[in-house]
N, C-alpha and C positions, 0 to 999 in steps of 0.2 A: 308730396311724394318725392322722395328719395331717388338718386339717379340712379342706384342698382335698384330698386321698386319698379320703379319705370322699364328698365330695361325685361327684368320677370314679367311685368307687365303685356311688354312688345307682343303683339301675334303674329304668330310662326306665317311665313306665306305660304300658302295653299298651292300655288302654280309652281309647277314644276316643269322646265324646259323638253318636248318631247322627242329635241333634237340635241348633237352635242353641238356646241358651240363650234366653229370654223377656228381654227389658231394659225401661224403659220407654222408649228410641228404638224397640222394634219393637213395645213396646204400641201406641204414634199411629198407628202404619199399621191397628192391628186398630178402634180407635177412628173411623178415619177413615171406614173402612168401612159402606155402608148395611144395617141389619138386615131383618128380625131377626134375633134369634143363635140359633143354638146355644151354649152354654158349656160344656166334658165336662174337669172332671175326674178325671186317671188315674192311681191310685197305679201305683208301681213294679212290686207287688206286691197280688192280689186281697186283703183282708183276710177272715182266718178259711180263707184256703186259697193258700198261700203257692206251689202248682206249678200254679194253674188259670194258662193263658194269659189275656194280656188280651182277645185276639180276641174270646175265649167273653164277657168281660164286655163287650167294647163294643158284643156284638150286643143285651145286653139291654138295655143303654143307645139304642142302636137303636128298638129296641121302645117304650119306652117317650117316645120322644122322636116317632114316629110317635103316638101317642099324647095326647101334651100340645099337638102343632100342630093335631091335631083337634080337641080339646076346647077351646083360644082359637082357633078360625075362623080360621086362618091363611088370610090372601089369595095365595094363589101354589101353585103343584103342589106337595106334600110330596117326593113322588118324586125331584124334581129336587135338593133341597134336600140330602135324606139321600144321596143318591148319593158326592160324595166319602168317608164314613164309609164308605158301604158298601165300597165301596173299600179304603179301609185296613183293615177288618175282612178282606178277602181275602189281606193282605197279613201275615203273622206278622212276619215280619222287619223290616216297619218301625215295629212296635211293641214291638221288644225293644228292648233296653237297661237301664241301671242305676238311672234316675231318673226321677222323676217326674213326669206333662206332664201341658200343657193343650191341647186344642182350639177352636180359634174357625169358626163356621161360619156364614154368611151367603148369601143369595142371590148369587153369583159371588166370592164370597171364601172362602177356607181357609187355617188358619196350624193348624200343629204345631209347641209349640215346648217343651224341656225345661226345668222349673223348681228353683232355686235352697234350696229347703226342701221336705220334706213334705207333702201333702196328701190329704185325705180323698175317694174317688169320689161325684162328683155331677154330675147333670145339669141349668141351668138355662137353658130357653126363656123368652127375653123379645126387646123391640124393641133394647136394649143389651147392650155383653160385658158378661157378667157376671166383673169385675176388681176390686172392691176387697179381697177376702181377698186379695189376690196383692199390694198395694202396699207393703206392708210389708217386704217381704224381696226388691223387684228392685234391682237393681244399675239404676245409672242408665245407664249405657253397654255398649258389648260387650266391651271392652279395660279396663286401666290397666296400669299398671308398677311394679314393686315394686323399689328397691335398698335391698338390706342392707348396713349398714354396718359396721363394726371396723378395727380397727387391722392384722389380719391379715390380712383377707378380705375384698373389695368384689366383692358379686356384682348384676347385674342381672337380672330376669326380665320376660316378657310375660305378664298374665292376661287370657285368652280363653275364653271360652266354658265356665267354671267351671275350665279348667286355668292353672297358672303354670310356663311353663320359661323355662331362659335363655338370651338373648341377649347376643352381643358384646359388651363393652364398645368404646367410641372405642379407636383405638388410641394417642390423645396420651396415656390416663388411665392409671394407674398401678393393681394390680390391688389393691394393699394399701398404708398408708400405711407400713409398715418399708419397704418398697422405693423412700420417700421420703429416709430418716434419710441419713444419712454414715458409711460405714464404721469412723471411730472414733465413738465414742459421746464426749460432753464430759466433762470431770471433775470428780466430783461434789464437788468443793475448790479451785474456784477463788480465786486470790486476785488482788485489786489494790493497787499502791500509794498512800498516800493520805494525804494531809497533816490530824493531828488534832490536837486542844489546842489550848490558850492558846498553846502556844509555834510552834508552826508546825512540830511535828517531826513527820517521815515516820511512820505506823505502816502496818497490815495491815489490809486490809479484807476479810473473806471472806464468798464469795457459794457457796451452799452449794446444797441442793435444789430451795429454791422458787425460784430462779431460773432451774434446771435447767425446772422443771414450767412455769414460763412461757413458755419458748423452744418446749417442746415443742407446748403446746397453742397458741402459734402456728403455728407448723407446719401441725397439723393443720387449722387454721381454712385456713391458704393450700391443703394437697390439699382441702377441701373445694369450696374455691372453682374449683378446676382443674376437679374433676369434675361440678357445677352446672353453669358453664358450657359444658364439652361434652355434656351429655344436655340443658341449656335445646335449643338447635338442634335437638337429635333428636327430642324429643319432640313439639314442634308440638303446646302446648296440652292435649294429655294428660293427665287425672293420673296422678301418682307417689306413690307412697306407700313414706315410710321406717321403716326398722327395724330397731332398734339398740337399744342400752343409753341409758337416760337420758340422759347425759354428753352422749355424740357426737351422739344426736336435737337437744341443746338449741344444740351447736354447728353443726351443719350448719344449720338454722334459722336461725341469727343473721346469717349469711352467704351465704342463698341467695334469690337475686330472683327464683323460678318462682312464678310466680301458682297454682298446683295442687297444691300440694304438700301432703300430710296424715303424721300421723305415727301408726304402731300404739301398742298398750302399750309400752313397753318391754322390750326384753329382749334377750339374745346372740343374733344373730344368726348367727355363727360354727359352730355343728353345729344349723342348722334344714334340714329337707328341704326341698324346694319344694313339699311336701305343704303342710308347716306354713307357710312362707312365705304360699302361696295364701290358708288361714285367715288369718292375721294383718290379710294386705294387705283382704282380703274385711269383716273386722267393722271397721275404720277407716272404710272407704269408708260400710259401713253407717250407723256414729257420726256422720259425718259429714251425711248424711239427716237424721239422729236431730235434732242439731242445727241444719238447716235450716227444721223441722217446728216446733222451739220457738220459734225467731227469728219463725218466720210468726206463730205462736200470742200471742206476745208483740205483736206487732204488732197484730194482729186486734183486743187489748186493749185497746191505747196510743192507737189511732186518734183524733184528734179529732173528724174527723168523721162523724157514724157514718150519714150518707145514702151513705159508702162502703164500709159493711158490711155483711151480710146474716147474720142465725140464723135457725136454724125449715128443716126439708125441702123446705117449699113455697115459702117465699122466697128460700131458695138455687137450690131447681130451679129454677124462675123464671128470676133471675138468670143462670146459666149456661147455660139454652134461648138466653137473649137476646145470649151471647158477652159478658155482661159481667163475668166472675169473673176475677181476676188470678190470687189465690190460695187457694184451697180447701181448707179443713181440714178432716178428718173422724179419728171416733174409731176404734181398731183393731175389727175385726169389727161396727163399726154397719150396721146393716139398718133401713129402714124398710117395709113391704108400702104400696103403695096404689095407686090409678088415676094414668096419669099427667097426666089435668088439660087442660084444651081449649087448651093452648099446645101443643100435640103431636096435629095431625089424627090420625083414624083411619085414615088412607092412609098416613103418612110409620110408626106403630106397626106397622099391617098385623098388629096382635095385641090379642083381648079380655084382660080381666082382669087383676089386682093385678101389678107388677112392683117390685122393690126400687128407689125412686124416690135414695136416697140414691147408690146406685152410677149411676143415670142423670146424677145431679149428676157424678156424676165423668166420667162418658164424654164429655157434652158438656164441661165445663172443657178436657177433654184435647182435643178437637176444635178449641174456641177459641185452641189455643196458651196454652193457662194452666197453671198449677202444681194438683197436688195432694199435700198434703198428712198426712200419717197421725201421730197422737198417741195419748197411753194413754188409758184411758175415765175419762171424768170430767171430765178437764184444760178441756174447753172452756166447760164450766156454765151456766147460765142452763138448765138440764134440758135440753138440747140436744145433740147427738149430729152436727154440722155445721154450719161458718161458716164466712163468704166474707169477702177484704179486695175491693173490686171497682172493676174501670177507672175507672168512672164509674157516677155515680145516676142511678136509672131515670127 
């Protein structure tokens, strides 16, 4: 079988996500919102009993969330508050599916959205979403584009909402670079005539492989460049992410002007499903984070001036209460407990008691139109666990 056989062969997946996918373009809308929150969440699967419905668990989550608003003096009906849950607890079917969510719940706000990794059931009330476990593993947007490339087989795909299938090519592009070549192939003995020696007599010059292998990998560099340029137009800013064997990665690169373009590991892309494709295009994208987070980091370090920096929980909250954090770094799974401090009335809280002030640092950043940041633990030092690079000093 043929690797476009195969491919026609592929069956479509049947599952279809019943939730959209979490990004951080749909985090800011939940960020945006006034608390306090609910936080709920909800493995795919009850842990330690694998056929209990969720239903049954998010009514204890329920219970217990009526509960913890009494116990911090929540200012506002509970009743009102818990209602949409209640709601979805009525509802089995919109709490089936494959993967595992989160809930945001606010005085006239609610988001349901499915998540990208793993997570453990939990409930956390406070005056913010409770978001930073989640920042590590969202996809920045709700789309990209994946094309793979080879010699034989140029395919393109759309990832949405944790799926990747494929879409049309242009119809100017050529579906595989053989479908470039010339029906004779050259020959691999070429000769020229060619005046050599002292005496100026004719002899034979032969131009053998490697001049074969140059012509070709021109070639290649011109359909790469064909194909660039009809997906630049289509994609409109987009990113793309390619996927190929080293070689062809390092050539389409050298010759393509798309501002967004990322490339995976390396590999054939020739018998990948769009299974695999999806993975591929999905931890690029991530790497790419990865490396946005060190850049910050690096920076954060480099600073000269450091009345534009901030370390310490309480002078980053600060800072980011006041919309002045550009970019906010924090370590993976950091928590701080504490009050959150007379820059945040009791009215605007509308809740007693300790709240993880670290993840507040990050709702507000993300409120302000700022960055945040996620690195491994340690990396930020000064014993500190969060640092700001920021607009301006206070």
């Amino acid at each position: 079988m043929t690797s476009s056989q195969k491919q026609a062969s592929e069956p479509k997946a049947s599952w279809q996500p019943a939730l959209n996918l979490l990004t951080q373009d749909s985090l800011s809308a939940v960020c945006a919102a006034t608390g306090p929150f609910l936080s709920i969440s909800l493995p795919a699967r009850h842990p330690g009993a694998a056929e209990l419905p969720r239903t049954q668990g998010l009514k204890t989550i329920l219970r217990n969330a009526a509960q913890e608003l009494e116990h911090r003096r929540f200012q506002g009906p509970i009743d009102q508050l818990l209602k949409p849950l209640e709601e979805l607890a009525k509802d089995p079917a919109s709490l089936s599916g494959g993967s595992d969510s989160v809930i945001f719940v606010s005085p006239g706000f609610f988001q349901h959205s499915s998540l990208p990794t793993p997570i453990s059931e939990r409930l956390v009330v406070a005056s913010h979403p409770h978001i930073t476990p989640l920042l590590a593993h969202l996809m920045p947007q709700h789309e990209f584009y994946v094309l793979a490339i080879g010699k034989k087989l140029l395919r393109f795909g759309r990832w949405h909402n944790s799926q990747c299938t494929e879409v049309p090519l242009p119809a100017d592009v050529p579906k595989s670079f053989e479908e470039t070549l010339p029906l004779e192939q050259p020959d691999h003995d070429l000769q020229s005539r060619s005046a050599g020696g002292p005496s100026g007599q004719v002899g034979t010059t032969r131009f053998g492989v490697g001049a074969e292998r140059d012509q070709l990998h021109e070639r290649l560099r011109h359909y790469f460049q064909t194909v660039d340029r009809a997906l630049t137009g289509f994609l409109k800013d987009r990113t793309v992410v390619l996927v190929g064997i080293a070689q062809e990665l390092a050539a389409y690169r050298s010759i393509s002007k798309y501002p967004h373009l990322l490339t995976a590991e390396p590999t054939s892309s020739e018998r990948l499903t769009w299974s695999e494709l999806e993975e591929h295009g999905r931890h690029a994208v991530l790497k790419a984070r990865r490396a946005e987070a060190e850049s910050a980091l690096g920076e954060f370090k480099e600073t000269a001036r450091r009345d534009h920096t901030a370390i310490g929980v309480r002078e980053v909250l600060e800072a980011a209460r006041e919309g002045r954090v550009h970019k906010l770094i924090v370590e993976n799974n950091a928590e701080h407990e504490g009050l959150l401090g007379p820059s945040f009335p009791v009215d605007s809280a509308r809740l007693e008691g300790n709240q993880d002030l670290i993840n507040a640092a990050a709702v507000e950043t993300i409120r302000a139109h700022g960055e945040v940041h996620i690195v491994n633990p340690g990396e930020i030092g000064d014993s500190s666990a969060v640092a700001a690079i920021l607009r301006y000093s206070g």
